[in-house]
C-alpha positions in Angstrom: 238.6 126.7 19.5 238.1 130.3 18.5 235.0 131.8 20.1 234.5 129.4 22.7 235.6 129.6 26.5 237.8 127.1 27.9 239.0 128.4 31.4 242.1 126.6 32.8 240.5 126.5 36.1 237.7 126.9 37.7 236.0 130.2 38.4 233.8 130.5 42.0 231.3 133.0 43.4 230.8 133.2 46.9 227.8 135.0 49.0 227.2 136.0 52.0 223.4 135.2 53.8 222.1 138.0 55.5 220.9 141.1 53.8 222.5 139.8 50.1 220.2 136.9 49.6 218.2 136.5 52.6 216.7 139.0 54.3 213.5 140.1 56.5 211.5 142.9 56.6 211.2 145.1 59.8 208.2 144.1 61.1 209.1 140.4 60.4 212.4 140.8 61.9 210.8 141.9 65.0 208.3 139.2 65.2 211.4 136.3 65.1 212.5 139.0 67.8 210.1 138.2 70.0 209.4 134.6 69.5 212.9 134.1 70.4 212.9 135.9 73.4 210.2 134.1 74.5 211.8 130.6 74.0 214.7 131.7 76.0 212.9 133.4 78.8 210.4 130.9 78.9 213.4 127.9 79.1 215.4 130.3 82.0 211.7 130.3 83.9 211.4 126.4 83.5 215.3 126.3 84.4 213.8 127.7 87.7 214.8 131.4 87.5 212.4 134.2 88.9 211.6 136.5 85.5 213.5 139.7 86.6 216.6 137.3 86.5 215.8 135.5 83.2 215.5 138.7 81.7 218.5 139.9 82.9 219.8 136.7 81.3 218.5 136.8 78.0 219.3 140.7 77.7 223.5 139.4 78.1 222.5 136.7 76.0 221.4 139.5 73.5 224.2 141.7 73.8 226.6 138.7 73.4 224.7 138.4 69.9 225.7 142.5 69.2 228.7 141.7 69.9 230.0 138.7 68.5 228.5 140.4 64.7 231.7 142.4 64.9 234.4 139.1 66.4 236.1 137.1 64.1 235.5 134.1 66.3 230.9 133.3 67.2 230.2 130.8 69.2 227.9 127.8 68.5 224.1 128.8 69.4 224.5 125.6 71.4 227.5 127.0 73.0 225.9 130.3 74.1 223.2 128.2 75.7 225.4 126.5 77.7 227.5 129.4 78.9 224.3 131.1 79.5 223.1 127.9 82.2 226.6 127.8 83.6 226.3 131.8 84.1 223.1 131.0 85.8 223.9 127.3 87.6 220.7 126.4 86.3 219.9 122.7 84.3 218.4 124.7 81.0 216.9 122.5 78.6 219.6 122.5 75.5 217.9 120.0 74.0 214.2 121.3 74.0 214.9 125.1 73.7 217.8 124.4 70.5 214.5 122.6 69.0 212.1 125.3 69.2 214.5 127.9 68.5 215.1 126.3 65.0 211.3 125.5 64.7 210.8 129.5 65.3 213.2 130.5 62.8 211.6 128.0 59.9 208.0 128.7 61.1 209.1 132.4 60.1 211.6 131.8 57.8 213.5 135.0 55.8 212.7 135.8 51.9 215.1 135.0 49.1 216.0 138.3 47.5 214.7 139.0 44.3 216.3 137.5 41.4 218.7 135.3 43.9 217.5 131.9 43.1 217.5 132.3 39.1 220.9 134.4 39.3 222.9 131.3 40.7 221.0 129.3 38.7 222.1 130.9 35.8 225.7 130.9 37.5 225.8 127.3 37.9 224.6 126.3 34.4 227.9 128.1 33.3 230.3 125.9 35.6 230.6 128.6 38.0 231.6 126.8 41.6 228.7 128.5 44.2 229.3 128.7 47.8 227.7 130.7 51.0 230.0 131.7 53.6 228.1 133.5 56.8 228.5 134.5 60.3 225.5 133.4 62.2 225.1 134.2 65.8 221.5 133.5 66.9 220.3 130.4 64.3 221.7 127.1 64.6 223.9 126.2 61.6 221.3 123.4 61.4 218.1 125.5 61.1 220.1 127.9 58.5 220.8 125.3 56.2 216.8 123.6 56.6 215.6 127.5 55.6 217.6 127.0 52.6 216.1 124.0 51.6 213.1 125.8 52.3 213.9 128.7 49.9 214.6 125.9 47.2 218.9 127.3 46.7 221.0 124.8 48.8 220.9 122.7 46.0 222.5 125.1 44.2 225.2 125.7 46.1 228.5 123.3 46.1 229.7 124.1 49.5 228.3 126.2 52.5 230.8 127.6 55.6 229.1 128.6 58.7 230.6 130.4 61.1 228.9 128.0 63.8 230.4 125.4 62.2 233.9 126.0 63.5 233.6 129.3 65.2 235.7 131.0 62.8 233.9 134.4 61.5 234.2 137.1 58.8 236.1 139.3 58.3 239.0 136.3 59.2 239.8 135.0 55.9 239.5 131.4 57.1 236.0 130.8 56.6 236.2 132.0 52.4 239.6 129.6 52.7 237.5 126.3 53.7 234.7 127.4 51.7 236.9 127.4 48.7 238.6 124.7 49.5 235.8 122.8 49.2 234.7 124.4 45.8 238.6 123.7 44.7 238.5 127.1 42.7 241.9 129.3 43.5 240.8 132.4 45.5 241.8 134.8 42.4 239.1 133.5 40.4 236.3 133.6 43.0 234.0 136.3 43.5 232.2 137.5 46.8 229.5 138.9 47.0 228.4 140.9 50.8 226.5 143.9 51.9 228.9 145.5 54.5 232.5 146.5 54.5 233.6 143.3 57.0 232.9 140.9 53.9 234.9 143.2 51.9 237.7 143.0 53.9 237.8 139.6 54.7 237.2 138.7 51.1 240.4 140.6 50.3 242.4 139.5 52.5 241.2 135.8 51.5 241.9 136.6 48.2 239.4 137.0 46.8 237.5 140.0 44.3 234.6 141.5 46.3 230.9 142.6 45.5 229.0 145.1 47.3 225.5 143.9 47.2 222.6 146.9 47.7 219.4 145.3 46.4 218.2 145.5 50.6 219.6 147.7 52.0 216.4 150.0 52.8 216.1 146.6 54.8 219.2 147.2 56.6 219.8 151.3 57.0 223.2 150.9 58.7 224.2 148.9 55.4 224.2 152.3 53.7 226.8 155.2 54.2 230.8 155.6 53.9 232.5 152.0 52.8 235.4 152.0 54.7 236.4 148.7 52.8 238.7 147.8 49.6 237.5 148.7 46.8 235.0 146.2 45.0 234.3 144.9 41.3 232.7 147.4 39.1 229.9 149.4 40.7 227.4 148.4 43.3 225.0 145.5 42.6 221.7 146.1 43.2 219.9 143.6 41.8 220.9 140.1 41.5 219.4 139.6 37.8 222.7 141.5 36.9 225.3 139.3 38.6 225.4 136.7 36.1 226.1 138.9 32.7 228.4 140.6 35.2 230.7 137.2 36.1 230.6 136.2 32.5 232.4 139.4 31.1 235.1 139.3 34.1 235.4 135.8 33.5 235.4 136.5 29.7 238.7 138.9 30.1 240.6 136.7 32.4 240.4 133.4 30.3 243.4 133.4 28.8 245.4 136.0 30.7 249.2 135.4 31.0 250.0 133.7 34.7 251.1 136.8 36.9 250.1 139.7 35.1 247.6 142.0 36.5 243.9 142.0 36.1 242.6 145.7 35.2 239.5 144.0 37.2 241.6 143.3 40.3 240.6 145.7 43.1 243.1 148.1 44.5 243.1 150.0 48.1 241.8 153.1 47.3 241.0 155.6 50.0 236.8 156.9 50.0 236.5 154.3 47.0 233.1 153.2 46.8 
């Protein structure tokens, strides 16, 4: 019928968590800083380690965190623990400190950005598939989904990839493939939507048409400067309100479109392309 939009398959949007629809401010982020800290130094101390060496322990564990932001592969928090009482030959309580680690993190749970929650709303009212696909390093992939719940949008979403989960981690394109997998949308007709050049890259080499996502980045200072990354669907977003009015005009141009022939939406490699 003329004038009404029957897509042949199914179109999906994908996010990332951190800094695109959750995010904390500084002296927030700092707080969580050091409540962690103190469950894990306070656990090494219990675990019978003198305090010079538990710090010593929890600044490796810390770095490990650094680090494992820019691997493709992230450990478990639970696996970090353990390495972490191996490392020391101590009996650390897994049990107990994974508890109030979790406990810390909803007690001082991140905001929803503005506009998030009534954006995919708006999405998923028009048969758009949602899923979140994230790299977490020091949050259980237990206590990230309960903040969720929290924030009222895991409803919303139709599938959610973890890196703790399998250990797999952006930029690797298999965490977008099992999210979309689950979603059954075809990675050409799936948006993703990240703050930083890694979720660029892995989203095109998944596939699928990126999004780079500004509404926090005074949150996240580092999240501003060159993007070193493919080029992204029309201009930056920086508010979240826009997303939907955005998906439905792509979405409107590529209903339709002969199998195989080019999108003029379809992002190219384009050196210093913002």
């Amino acid at each position: 019928m003329r004038g009404t939009e029957r897509p042949a398959l199914p179109t999906g949007l994908l996010t990332d968590l951190w800094y695109t629809l959750v995010y904390y401010r500084p002296e927030d982020r700092r707080a969580q800083g050091r409540a962690r800290a103190a469950i894990v130094r306070t656990a090494l101390l219990d675990a019978g380690l003198d305090r010079a060496r538990a710090d010593r322990a929890f600044r490796r564990l810390e770095r490990r965190w650094r680090q494992y932001g820019q691997q493709v592969r992230t450990p478990s928090l639970e696996s970090q623990l353990r390495r972490l009482a191996r490392e020391e030959r101590s009996r650390l309580d897994l049990a107990g400190t994974l508890r109030e680690l979790d406990a810390v993190l909803l007690a001082r749970p991140p905001r929803l950005a503005p506009g998030a929650g009534e954006a995919l709303a708006q999405l998923r009212d028009d048969g758009v598939r949602l899923g979140l696909v994230s790299n977490i390093v020091a949050e259980s992939g237990r206590a990230t989904r309960a903040v969720l719940d929290h924030l009222g949008v895991r409803p919303l979403f139709h599938a959610i990839a973890l890196s703790a989960d399998d250990g797999k981690a952006k930029p690797d394109p298999s965490p977008y493939h099992r999210c979309l997998r689950e979603l059954r949308v075809p990675a050409s007709r799936a948006w993703y939507v990240g703050d930083l050049p890694m979720d660029a890259i892995g989203a095109v080499a998944a596939g699928l048409r990126p999004v780079r996502y500004l509404g926090l980045a005074r949150y996240e200072p580092h999240a501003i400067g060159r993007w070193n990354a493919p080029r992204t669907v029309g201009g930056p977003l920086r508010r979240w309100v826009d997303l939907p009015g955005r998906f439905r005009r792509w979405r409107r141009v590529e209903v339709g479109r002969a199998p195989g022939r080019r999108s003029r939406h379809l992002p190219a490699r384009r050196r210093g392309a913002a």
